[in-house]
C-alpha positions as CSV (number, residue, x, y, z in Angstrom):
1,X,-42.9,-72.8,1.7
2,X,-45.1,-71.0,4.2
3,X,-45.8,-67.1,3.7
4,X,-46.8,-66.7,7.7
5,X,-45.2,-63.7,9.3
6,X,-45.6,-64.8,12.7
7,X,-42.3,-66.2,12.3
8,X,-40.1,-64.6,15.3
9,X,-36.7,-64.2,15.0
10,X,-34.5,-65.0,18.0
11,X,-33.8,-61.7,20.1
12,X,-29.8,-62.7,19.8
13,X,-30.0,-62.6,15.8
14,X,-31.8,-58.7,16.2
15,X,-29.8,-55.2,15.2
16,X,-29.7,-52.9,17.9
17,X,-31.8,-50.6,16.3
18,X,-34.3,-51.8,13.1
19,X,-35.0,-48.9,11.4
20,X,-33.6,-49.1,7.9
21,X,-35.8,-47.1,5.9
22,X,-34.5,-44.9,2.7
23,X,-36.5,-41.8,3.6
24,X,-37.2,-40.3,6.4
25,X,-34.3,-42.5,7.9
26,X,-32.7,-43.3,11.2
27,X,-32.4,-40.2,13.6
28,X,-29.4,-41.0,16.3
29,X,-30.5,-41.1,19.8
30,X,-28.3,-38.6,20.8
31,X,-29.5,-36.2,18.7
32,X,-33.4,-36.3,19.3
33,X,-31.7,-36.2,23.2
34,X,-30.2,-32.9,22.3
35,X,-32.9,-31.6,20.9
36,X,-35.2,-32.5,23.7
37,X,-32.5,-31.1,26.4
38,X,-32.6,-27.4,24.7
39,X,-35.6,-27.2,25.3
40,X,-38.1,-24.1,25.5
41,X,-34.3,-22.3,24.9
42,X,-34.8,-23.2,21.0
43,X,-38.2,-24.4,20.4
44,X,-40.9,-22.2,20.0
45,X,-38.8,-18.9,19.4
46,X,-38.4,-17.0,16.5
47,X,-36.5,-17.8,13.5
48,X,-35.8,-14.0,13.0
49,X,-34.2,-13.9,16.2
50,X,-30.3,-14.8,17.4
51,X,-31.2,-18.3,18.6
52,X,-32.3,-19.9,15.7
53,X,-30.3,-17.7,13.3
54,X,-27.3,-19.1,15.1
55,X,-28.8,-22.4,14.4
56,X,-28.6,-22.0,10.6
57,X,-25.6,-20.4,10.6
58,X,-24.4,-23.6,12.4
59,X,-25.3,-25.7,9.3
60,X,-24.4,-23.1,6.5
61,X,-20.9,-23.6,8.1
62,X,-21.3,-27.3,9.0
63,X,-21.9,-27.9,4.9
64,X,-19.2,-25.3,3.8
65,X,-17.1,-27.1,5.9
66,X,-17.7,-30.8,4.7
67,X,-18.0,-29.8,1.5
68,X,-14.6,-28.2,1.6
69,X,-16.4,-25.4,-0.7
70,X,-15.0,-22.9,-2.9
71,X,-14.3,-19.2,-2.2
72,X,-17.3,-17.9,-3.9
73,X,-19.8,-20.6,-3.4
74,X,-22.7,-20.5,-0.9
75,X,-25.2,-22.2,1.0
76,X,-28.7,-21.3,0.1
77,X,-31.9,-22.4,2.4
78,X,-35.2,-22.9,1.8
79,X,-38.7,-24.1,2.7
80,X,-40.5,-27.1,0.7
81,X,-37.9,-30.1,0.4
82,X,-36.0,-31.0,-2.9
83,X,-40.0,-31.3,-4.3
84,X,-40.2,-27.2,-3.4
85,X,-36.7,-26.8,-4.8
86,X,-37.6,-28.2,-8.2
87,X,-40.7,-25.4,-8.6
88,X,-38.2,-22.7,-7.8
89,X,-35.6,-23.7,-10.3
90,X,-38.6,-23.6,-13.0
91,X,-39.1,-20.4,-12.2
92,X,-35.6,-18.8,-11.3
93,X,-32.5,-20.8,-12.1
94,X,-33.5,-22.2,-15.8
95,X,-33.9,-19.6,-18.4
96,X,-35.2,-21.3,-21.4
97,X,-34.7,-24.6,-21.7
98,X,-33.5,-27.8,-19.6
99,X,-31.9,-31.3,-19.9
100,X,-33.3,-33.9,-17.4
101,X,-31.3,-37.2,-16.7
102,X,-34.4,-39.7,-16.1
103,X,-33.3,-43.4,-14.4
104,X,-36.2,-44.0,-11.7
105,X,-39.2,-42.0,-10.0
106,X,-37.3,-39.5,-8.4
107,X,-35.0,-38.0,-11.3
108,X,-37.8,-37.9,-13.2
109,X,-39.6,-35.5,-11.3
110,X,-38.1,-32.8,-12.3
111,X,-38.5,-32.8,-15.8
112,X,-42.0,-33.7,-15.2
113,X,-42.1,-29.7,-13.0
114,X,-41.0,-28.4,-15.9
115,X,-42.8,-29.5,-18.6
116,X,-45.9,-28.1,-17.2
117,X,-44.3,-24.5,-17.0
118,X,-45.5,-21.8,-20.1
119,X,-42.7,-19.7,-20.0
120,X,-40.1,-22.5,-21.0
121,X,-39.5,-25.1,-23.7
122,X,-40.3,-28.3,-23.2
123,X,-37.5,-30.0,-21.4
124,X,-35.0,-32.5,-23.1
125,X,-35.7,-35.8,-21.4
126,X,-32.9,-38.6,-21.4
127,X,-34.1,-42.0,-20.0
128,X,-32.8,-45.1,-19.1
129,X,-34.1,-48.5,-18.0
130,X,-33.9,-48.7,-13.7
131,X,-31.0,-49.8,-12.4
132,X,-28.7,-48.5,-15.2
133,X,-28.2,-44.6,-15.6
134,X,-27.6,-42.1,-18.7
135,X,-25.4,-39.8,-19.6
136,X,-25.9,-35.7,-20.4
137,X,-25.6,-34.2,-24.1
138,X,-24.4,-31.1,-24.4
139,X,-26.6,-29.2,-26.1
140,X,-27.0,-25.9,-28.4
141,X,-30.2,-24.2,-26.5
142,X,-29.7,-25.7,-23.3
143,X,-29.0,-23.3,-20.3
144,X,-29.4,-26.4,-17.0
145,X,-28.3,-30.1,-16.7
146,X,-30.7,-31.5,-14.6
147,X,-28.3,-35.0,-13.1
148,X,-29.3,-36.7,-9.9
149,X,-26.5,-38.3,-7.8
150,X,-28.1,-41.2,-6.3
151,X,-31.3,-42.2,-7.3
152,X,-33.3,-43.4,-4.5
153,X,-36.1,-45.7,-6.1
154,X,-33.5,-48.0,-8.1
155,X,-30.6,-48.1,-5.8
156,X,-28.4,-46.6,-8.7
157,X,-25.4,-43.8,-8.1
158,X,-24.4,-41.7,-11.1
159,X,-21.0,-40.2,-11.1
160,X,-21.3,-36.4,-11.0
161,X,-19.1,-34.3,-14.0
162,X,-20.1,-31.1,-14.9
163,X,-21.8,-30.7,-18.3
164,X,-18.7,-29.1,-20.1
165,X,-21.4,-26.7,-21.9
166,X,-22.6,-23.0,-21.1
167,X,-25.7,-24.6,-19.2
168,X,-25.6,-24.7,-15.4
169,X,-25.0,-28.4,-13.8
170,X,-27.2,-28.6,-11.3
171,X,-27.6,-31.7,-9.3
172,X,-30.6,-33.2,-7.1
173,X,-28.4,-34.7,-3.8
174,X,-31.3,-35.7,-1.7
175,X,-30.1,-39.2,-0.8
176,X,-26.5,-38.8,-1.4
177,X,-26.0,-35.8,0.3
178,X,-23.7,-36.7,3.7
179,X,-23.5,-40.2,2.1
180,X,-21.4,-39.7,-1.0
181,X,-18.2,-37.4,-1.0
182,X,-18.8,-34.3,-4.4
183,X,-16.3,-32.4,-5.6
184,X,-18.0,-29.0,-5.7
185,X,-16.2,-28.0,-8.9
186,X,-18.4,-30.1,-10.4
187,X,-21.8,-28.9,-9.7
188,X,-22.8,-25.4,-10.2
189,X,-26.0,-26.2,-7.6
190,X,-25.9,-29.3,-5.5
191,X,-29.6,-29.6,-3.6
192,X,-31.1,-32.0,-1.2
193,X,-33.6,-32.4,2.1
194,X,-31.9,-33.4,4.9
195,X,-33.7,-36.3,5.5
196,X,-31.7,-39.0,4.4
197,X,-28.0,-39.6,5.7
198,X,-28.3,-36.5,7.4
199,X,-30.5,-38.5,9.5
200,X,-32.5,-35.1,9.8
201,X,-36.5,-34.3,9.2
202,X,-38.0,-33.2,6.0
203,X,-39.7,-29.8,4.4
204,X,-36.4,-27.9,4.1
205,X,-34.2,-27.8,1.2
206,X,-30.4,-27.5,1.1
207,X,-28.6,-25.7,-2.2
208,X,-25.1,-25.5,-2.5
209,X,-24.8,-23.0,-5.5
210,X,-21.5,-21.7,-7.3
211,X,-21.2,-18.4,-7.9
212,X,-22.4,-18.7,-11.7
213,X,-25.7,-20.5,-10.0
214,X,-25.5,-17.0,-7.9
215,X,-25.1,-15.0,-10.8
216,X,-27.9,-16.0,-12.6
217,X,-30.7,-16.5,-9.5
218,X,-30.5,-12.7,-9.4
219,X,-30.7,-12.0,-13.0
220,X,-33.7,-14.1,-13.9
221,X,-35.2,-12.6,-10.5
222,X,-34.3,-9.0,-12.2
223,X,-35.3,-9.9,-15.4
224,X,-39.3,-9.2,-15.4
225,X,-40.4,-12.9,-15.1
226,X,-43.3,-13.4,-12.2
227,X,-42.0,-15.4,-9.8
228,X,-44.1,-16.6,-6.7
229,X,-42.7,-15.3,-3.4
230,X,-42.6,-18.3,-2.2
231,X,-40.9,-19.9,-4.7
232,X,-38.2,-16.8,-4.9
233,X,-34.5,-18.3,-5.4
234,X,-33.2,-14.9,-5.0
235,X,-35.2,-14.4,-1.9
236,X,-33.7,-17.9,-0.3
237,X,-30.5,-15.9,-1.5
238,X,-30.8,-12.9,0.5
239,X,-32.2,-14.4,3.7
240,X,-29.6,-17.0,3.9
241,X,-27.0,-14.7,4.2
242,X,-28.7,-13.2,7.0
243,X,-28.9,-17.1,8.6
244,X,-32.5,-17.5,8.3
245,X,-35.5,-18.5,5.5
246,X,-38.0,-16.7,4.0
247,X,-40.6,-18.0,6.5
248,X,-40.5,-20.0,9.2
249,X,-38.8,-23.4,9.4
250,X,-39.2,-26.3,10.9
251,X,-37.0,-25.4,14.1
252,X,-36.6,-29.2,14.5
253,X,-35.0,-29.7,11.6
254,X,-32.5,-27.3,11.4
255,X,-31.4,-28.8,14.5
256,X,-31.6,-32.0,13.7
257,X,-29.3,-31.3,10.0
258,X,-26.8,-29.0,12.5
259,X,-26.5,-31.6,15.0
260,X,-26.0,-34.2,12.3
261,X,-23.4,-31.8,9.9
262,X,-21.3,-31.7,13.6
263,X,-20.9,-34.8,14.4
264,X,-20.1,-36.3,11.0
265,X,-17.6,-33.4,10.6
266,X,-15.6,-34.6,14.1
267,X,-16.3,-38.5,13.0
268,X,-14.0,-37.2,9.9
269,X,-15.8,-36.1,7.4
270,X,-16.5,-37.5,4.1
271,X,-13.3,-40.0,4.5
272,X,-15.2,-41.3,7.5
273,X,-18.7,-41.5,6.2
274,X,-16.9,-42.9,2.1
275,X,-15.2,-45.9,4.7
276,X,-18.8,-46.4,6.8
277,X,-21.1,-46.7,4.1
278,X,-18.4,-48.5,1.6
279,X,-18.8,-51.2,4.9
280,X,-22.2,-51.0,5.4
281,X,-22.6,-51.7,1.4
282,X,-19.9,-54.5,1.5
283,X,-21.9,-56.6,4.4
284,X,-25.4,-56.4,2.2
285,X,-24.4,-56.6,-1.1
286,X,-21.4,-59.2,-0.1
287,X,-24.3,-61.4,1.3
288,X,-26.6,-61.0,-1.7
289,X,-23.9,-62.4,-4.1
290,X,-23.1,-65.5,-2.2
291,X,-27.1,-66.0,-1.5
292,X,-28.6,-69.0,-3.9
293,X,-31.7,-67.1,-3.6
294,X,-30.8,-63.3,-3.8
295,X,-28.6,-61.2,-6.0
296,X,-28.5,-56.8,-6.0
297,X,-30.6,-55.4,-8.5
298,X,-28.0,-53.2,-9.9
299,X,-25.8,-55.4,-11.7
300,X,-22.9,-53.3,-12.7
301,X,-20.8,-53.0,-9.2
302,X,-19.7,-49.7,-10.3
303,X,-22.6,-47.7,-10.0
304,X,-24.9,-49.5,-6.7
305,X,-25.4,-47.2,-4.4
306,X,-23.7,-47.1,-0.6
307,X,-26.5,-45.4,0.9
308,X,-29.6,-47.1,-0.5
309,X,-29.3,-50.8,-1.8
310,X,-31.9,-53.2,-3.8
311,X,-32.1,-56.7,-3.1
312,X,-34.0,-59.0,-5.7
313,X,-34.8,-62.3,-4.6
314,X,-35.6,-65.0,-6.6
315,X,-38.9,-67.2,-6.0
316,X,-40.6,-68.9,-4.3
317,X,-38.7,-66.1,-2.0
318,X,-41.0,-63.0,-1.4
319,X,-39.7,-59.7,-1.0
320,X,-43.3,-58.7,0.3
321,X,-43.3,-61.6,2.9
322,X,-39.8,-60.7,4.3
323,X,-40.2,-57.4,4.6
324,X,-43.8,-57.9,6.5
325,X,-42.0,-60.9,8.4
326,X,-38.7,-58.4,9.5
327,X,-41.3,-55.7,10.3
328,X,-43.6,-57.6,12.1
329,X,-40.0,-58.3,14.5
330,X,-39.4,-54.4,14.3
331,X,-37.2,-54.3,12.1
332,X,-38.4,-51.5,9.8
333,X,-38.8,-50.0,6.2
334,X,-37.4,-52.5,4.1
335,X,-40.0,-52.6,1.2
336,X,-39.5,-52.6,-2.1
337,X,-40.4,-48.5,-3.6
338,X,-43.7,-49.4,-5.1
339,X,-43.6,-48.1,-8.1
340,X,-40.8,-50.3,-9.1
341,X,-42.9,-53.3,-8.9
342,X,-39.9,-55.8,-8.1
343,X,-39.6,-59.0,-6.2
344,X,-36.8,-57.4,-4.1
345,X,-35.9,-55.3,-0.6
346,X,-34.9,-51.5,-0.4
347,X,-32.6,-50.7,2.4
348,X,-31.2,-47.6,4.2
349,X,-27.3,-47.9,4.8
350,X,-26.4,-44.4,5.9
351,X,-24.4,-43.1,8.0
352,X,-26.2,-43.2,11.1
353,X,-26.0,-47.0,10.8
354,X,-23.4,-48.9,12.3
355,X,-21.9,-51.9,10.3
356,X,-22.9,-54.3,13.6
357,X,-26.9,-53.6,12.4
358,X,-26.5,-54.3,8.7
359,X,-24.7,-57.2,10.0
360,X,-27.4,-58.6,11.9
361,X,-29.7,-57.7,9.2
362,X,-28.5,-59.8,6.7
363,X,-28.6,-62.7,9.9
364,X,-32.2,-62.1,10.3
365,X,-32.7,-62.2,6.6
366,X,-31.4,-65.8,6.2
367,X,-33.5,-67.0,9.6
368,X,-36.5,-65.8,7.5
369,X,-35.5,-67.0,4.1
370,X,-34.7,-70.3,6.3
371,X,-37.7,-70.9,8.2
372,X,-39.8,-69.6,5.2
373,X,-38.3,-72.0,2.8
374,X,-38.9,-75.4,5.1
């Protein structure tokens, strides 16, 4: 076995594109084209002003639209990511106390916010080992479910049900958002940053909120608690109704998730995007079952994800050396999340990539695994 990435893989065997990273992901040429052809027309104006209010009205209707939602329901903006979003629920959407799902770094993360807040009990955490995923108990005492759809460390998508309990459901989306259809009478908030199959940029976050999420933003936000300006859920209320954010945005990214929302929308919708990724997922996980030397890392069929898959490999394979060996031949992003510590491959299979590169993916992978092992 040799571990040198100087291997080159024949140009016939490469995907068109090589970027298949779970965050931030591929962004289709034609949108950073659009973006560059409008120009000093968008960038560099004011987010207060028609332009860019347009803009965000663009993708509040864009997500109402995919998401088929409710009379009643709204789409709530907001500066800081999913990581901004989780501060802001501490201090306006959870009242006293909150159950946290925890089945890899990022659903976890939450319930790690919370714990260090003084005006709330100390959350209710329920754990599983990666690559499996619990399940919510109702609770007396417990006003917000805390699930996450896909978790994006493990590979591992959780069905979403509401938590048939007085507590709010409220659901972290950020890598299954755009990727994996929701109904929204499941979820009384649905968040996420639109960096993942949305194929957009990061620092804004995304809340689809019922109108009992509505309901009680603006009566914690009246109830006498301190809440930080910043961090003001009924604030990212108010000014998204007027199509625009507390501060400024990123006027990239609201571009880039309106662009995104469109052309998904006339590609179909979630019916196309359920078919595309279902491929995408077939090809790569398809492959990793017949491999002798690979297999995906979540076992139960069920619950993989079909936007961000894990590959183990068994040794004398590295994961390490293939994906340094596949980036070193610019194809991109396939490492293992680090604080997983397995011998395996994460990879991006949104949307925004066709089954053709996933194809030629898995072709590059066994020219590697090939060459390696002689």
């Amino acid at each position: 076995m040799t571990d040198d990435i100087s291997i080159r893989i024949p140009a016939n065997l490469l995907p068109a594109d090589g970027r298949f990273g779970c965050g931030p992901t591929r962004v289709r040429d034609e949108t950073l084209g659009d973006l560059a052809g409008i120009g000093s027309s968008y960038m560099g104006t004011s987010h207060r002003r028609t332009t860019v209010r347009a803009m965000v009205g663009r993708v509040r209707q864009g997500l109402a639209d995919l998401y088929d939602l409710p009379d009643g329901y709204e789409v709530v903006l907001g500066n800081g990511g999913a990581t901004g979003f989780w501060d802001a629920a501490t201090f306006g959407l959870i009242e006293r106390a909150s159950q946290h799902l925890a089945f890899g770094e990022f659903s976890s993360k939450f319930a790690r916010a919370v714990a260090g807040a003084p005006h709330l009990e100390p959350p209710q955490v329920i754990e599983a080992v990666p690559g499996t995923h619990p399940l919510p108990v109702p609770s007396d005492g417990i006003d917000l479910y805390a699930l996450t759809h896909n978790e994006t460390s493990t590979g591992v998508t959780m069905p979403v049900k509401r938590v048939e309990a007085a507590g709010l459901t409220v659901v972290d989306a950020t890598s299954a958002a755009g990727g994996i259809p929701v109904a929204p009478e499941e979820f009384d908030v649905y968040y996420f940053s639109p960096q993942k199959a949305f194929g957009g940029d990061g620092g804004l976050f995304v809340a689809l909120c019922s109108p009992r999420a509505i309901e009680r933003i603006e009566r914690i936000a009246t109830s006498g608690r301190w809440i930080p300006p910043f961090l003001s859920l009924s604030s990212a209320v108010s000014n998204s109704r007027k199509d625009q954010t507390y501060n400024t945005p990123a006027l990239a990214t609201i571009f880039m998730l309106a662009h995104s929302l469109e052309w998904i929308n006339q590609q179909g919708g979630f019916a196309w995007v359920s078919e595309r990724c279902a491929r995408n997922a077939s090809i790569l996980y398809g492959w990793a079952e017949a491999h002798p030397m690979a297999y995906p890392f979540v076992s139960d069929p069920s619950i993989r994800s079909q936007v961000t898959a894990t590959i183990d490999f068994e040794r004398p394979v590295s994961g390490d050396h293939l994906a340094a060996t596949l980036r070193a031949n610019g194809v991109v992003d396939t490492e293992s999340y680090r604080k997983l510590g397995r011998n395996q491959l994460r990879i991006g299979i949104w949307p925004t990539i066709p089954p053709s590169d996933v194809e030629a993916l898995v072709a590059c992978l066994d020219y590697v695994i090939e060459q390696t092992l002689d």
